[in-house]
N, C-alpha and C positions, 0 to 999 in steps of 0.2 A: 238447489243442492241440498244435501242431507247431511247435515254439519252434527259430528258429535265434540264437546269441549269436555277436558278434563281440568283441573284445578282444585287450589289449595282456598278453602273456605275462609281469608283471611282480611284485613283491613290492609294489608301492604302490597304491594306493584304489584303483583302476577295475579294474585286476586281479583282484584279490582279492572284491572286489562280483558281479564279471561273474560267479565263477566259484561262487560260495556260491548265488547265484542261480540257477547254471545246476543246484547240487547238490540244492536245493531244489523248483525245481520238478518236476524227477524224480520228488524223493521225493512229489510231489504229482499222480505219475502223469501226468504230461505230456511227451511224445517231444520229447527236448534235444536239440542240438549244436551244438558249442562249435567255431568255426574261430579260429585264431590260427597265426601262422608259429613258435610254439614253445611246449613245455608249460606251463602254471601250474602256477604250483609249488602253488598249495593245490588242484589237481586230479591234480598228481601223486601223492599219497600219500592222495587218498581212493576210498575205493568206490562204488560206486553204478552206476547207467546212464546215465549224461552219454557222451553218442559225443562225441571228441573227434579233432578234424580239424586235423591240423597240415600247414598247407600253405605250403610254402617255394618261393619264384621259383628260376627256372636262371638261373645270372650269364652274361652274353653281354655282347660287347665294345660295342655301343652306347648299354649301361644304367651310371650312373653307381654306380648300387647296384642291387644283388639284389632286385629286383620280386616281394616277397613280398606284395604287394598286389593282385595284377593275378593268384597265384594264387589267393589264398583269392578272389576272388572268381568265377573259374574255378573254386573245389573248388562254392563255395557255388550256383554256377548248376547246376551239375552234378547234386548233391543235390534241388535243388529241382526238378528234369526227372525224376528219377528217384522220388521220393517227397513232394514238395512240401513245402509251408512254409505257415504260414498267417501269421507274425510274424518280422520279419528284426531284431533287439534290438540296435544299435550302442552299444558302451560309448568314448565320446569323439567329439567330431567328425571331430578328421582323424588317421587316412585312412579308419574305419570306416565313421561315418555315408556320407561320398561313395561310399566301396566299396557301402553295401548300397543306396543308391539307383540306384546304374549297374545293379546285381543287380535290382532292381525293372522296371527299362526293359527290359534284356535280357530279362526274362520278359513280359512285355507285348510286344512284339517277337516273339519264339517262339510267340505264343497260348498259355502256359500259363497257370495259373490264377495271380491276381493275390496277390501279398502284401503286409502291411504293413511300414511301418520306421518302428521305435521310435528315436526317438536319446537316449541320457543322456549328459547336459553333468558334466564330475566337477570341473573345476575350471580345470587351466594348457589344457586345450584352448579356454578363454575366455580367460583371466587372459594368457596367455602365450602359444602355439602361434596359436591363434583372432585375437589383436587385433594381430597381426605383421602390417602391409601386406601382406605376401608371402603370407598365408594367409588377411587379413579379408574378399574376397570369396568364396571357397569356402566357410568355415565359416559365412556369409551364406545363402547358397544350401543348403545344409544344414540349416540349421535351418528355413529358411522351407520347405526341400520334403518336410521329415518328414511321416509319419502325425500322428505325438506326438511330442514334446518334453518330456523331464522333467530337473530339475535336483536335485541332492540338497542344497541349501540355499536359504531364501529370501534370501540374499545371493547364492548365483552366479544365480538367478533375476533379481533386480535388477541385477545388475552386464550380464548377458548382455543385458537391455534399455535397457540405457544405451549401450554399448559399439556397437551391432548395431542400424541405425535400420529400423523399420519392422518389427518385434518387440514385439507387444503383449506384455506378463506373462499375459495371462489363455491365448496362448499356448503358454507353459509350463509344465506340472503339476511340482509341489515332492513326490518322492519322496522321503527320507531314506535315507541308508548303513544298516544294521543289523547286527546282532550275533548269534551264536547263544549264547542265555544256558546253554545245556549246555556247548558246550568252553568259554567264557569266564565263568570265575563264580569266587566266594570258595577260596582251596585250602588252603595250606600255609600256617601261624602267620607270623603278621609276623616277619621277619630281626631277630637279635638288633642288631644295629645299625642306626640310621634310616636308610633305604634310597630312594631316588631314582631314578626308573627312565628312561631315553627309548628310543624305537623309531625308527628312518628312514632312507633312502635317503642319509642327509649328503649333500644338495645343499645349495648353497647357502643357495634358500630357509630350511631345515629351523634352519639357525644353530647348529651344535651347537657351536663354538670358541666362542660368544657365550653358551652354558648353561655350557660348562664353566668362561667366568670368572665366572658368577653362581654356580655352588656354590662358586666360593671365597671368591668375597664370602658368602654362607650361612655359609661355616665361620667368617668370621673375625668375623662380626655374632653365634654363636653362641657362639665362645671370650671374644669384648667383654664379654657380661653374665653370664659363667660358667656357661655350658649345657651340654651334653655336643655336641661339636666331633668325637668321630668315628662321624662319617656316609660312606656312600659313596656314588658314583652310576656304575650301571651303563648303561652304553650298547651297546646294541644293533644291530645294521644293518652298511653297509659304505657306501663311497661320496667320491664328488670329495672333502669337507673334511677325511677323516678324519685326514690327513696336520696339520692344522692341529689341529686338536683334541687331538691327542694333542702336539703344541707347546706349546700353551696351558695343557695339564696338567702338563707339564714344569717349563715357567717360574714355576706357582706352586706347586711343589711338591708337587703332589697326589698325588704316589707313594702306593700306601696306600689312597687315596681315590676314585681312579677304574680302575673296570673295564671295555678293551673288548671284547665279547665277538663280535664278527662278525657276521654274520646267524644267524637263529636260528629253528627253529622251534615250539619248547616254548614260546611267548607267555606262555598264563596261570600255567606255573610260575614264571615273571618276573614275571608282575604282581601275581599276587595277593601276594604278600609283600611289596610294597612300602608304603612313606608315602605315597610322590607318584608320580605320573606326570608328568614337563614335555615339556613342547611350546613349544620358542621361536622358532615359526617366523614370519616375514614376512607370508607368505600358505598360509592354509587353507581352503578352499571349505566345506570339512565336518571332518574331524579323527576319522579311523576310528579311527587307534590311539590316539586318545584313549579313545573310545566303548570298542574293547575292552578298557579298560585299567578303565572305569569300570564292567563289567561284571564287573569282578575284583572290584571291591570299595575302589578304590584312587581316590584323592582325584585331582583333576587341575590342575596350577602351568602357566596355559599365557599365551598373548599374545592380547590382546583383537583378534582379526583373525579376518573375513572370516566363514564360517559356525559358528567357535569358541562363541562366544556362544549359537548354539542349540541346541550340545549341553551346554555345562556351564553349569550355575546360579551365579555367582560370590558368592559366597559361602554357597552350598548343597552343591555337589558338586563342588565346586577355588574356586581364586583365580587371577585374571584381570588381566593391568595392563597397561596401554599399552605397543604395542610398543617402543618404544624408552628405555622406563622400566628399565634394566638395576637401577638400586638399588631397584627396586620390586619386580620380580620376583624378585629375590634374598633380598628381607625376606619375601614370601612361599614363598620356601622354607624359609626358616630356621625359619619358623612354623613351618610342618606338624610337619618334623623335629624342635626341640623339643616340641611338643606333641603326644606321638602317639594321646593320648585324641580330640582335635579331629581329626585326619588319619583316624582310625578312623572317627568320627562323621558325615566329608565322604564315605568310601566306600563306606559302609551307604549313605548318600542317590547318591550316585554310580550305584549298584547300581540302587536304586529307579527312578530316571531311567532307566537303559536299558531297563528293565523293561517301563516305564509307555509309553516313544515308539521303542523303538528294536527292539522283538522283531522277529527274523528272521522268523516265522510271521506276523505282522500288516504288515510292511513287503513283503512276498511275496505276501502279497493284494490289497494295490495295485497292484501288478503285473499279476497274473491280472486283474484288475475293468478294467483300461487295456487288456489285449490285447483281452479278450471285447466289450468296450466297440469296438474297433476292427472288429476281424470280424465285428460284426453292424450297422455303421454308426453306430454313436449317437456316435463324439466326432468333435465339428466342432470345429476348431479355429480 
């Protein structure tokens, strides 16, 4: 097949999905390319045959911002005159999805041969971006004039037909995020001291000034019934809160105990050595760096929100507590971290779970079966 992907050039979920996806199906002999106004980073440093098309707008005095929209979809009309398309894969609704449906008329239009659009919903372009007045009838119209529609949770499946009237669920096919269980699997012996890991962009959402006062409560819940209290927790990423977070570790002291390390891209050296994985974030459509974290081998402490729930078993493969339960998520860290026979015992099943729902190779074939399924006419939607 002749797969073209559209995506947002960035270190977070849809990112990183569009581009594993796009490396995959390659490897599965299928003609890729990949348009974005600038490179993925987890396509900058891999090999393969993914053509990758970075198409940047020219700034002109009557554009408020650089209309790198208006070129990829000019690179992508382009492409598809010159060698065709038989699937146009939009990772988010805005501005992909709209961009590769205007690409679809433009080629209908032209007399060339017809292609499909795929669109996957990954989360804030529902949650947030999507249910903005200023955005809720284009991302309307986007989903209602896709080929296919897939969401990578059955919470943002439901949420998207709640939110969006005249959006049946049957609609929307539930594809899950996936993992590749080769780079992300068991590695290096658990860190001599109990270890806590997070990954993320520190946006708001993400709450990372709000985990860091939960490992202090962890430490001072662990020093209370004489446990061993030096733990540390390494964080990951860069981003708007970090400024706070490293506040918040100041004032209570956590010199010592918190490490921030920037972005990063050595993941499963980070993961698999740890106790826990936390996630304390607000809202999660799906929770990738959980999933890769759980493919480490690694227990996962996160907030009972949004598609959370259907990647970790609570109290199978992490623990789980209401989001705004801050003494609750901190007792379950404490746990883990005192108990690291039990922490070990949540990331062997951690492991299993990815295993069992989340293989890259089986979540990739749903894929291909939705394309094939398209270009021979069989899904009505």
């Amino acid at each position: 097949m002749r797969i073209g992907i559209l995506c947002h050039p960035t270190y977070g979920g849809s990112g990183v999905v569009a581009s594993e996806l796009a490396l995959s199906l390659a490897e599965n002999d299928h003609r890729v390319h990949l348009f974005s106004h600038d490179m993925p980073p987890r396509l900058a440093r891999a090999p393969g045959p993914v053509e990758v098309h970075v198409a940047q707008g020219s700034p002109y005095p009557l554009f408020h911002s650089t209309p790198h929209d208006l070129a990829i979809m000019s690179r992508v009309l382009d492409l598809h005159r010159s060698e065709g398309l038989d699937v146009l894969h939009a990772h988010y609704a805005l501005p992909h999805a709209v961009s590769a449906l205007q690409v679809r008329s433009a080629a209908v239009e032209a007399g060339l041969e017809p292609l499909k659009v795929v669109t996957t919903l990954h989360g804030t372009d529902i949650t947030l971006v999507g249910n903005d007045p200023s955005y809720a009838p284009l991302t309307r119209y986007a989903i209602a004039a896709s080929d296919a529609v897939t969401a990578v949770s059955e919470d943002l499946r439901q949420r998207t037909t709640d939110n969006f009237d005249g959006v049946p669920p049957c609609g929307i096919e539930v594809i899950p995020n996936f993992v590749d269980l080769e780079e992300f699997c068991p590695g290096a012996p658990r860190s001599a001291r109990p270890t806590a890991v997070h990954v993320s962009n520190f946006r708001k959402v993400k709450r990372v000034p709000w985990l860091v006062e939960a490992f202090a409560m962890a430490l001072e819940q662990l020093a209370a019934r004489g446990a061993n209290a030096d733990a540390e927790l390494i964080l990951v990423g860069d981003g708007p809160q970090l400024g706070e977070a490293r506040r918040v570790a100041q004032q209570r002291n956590l010199e010592g105990h918190v490490k921030f390390l920037g972005l990063r891209d050595a993941l499963p050296d980070l993961l698999s050595p740890a106790d826990a994985f936390c996630v304390a974030s607000t809202e999660e459509s799906f929770g990738l760096s959980a999933l890769e974290a759980m493919a480490c081998g690694t227990a996962v402490i996160g907030t009972c929100v949004g598609g959370l729930p259907e990647v970790v078993e609570d109290g199978v493969s992490g623990l789980l507590s209401p989001v705004e339960d801050l003494e609750g998520f901190a007792g379950h860290l404490a746990s883990v971290l005192e108990d690291r026979e039990r922490s070990a015992a949540m990331g062997a099943a951690a492991r299993e779970r990815a295993m069992g729902m989340f293989d890259r190779r089986r979540v990739v074939r749903l894929y291909e079966q939705l394309y094939r399924r398209l270009i021979n006419g069989d899904c009505d939607r």
